[in-house]
C-alpha positions, 0 to 999 in steps of 0.5 A: 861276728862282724856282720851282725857288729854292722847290723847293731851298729846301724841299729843304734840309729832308733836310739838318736831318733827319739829326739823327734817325735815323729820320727820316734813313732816306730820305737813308741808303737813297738812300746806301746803294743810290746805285752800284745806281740809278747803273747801273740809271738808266744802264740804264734811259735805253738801254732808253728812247732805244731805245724812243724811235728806234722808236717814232718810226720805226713812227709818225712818219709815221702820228701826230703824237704820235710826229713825231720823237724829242722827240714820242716821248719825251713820248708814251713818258712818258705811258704810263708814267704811265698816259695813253695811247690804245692804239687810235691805235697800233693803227690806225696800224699794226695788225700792228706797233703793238700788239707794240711798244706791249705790249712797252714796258709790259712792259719798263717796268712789269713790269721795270725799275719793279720793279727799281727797287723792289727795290732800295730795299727791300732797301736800306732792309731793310738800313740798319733792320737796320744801325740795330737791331743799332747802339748808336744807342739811341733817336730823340734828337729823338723823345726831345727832342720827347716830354720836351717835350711831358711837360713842358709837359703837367704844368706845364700841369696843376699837376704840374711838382713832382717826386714827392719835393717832393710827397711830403715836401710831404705829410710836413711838412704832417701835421705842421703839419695842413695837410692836407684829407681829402676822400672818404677821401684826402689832399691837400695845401692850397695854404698847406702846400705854399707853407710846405714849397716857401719852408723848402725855398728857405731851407734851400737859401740857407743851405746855398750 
């Protein structure tokens, strides 16, 4: 019980994420394509259950990885994910074990995994193409996330000063010398810039 708490837990995630779009593309193609994998899941089990009744009835009496139908369904689930012994099928029923077990992997793998691909990329063709051509404009949190991280940047680097406090910064010290020359360019001392930044406070307390 607590395992699956944590796994919930950390599943709420995707309910977060749809306060940006791009990373809300996994939820919107699931929604999207949701009535075609209802009916392709549904499919997909009858397919299964049948290939679960016959294995169980060539082998169950040759393997006792096909025993009975819970025995089938493990081994069936195993060669879906690539573990499997084709010589066992093969000896325990050398006329009828190859085709059946051959005709599951194609069934499986060839047909139905592909289906299933198919339509979840034509579903999230769809919603990037719903996004491009929507009024969404950009990522909001990418955009939070990048002026975050900007900002943070220039105060770390001393430029948290916008580029017209600078530049009359530069104005109103030529006029009082506070500026250095330094290999053919300008820069504004430390003492010109404290004396534009406090007249500009003052001048801003008079005004309100």
């Amino acid at each position: 019980i607590t395992a699956l708490n944590a796994l919930l837990s950390f599943m709420k995630i995707f309910k977060y994420l749809t306060i940006s779009p791009n990373l809300s593309m996994l939820n919107s193609t699931l929604a999207h394509a949701s009535e075609e994998l209802v009916t392709f899941i549904i499919l997909f089990v009858f397919v299964f259950l049948a290939f679960m009744q016959a294995f169980t009835i060539a082998f169950s009496t040759q393997l006792a990885s096909c025993q009975d139908l819970l025995a089938s369904f493990n081994t069936l689930w195993l060669i879906v994910i690539g573990v499997f012994n084709f010589q066992e099928f093969q000896e325990a029923s050398p006329d009828f074990g190859p085709y059946l077990f051959f005709m599951f992997v194609i069934i499986i793998f060839f047909i139905f995994i592909n289906v299933f691909i198919a339509i979840v990329t034509e579903s999230f063709k769809h919603i990037k193409e719903n996004r491009k051509n929507s009024d969404l404009g950009a990522d909001p949190l990418a955009i939070a996330i990048r002026n975050g991280l900007a900002r943070r940047f220039k105060v770390l680097q001393g430029l948290a000063y916008g580029e017209t406090a600078v530049e009359l910064a530069k104005e109103r010290a030529e006029k009082e010398d506070q500026i250095d020359t330094m290999g053919g360019r300008s820069y504004v001392t430390r003492e010109g810039l404290s004396k534009v930044i406090a007249s500009e406070g003052a001048g801003a307390g008079q005004t309100l």
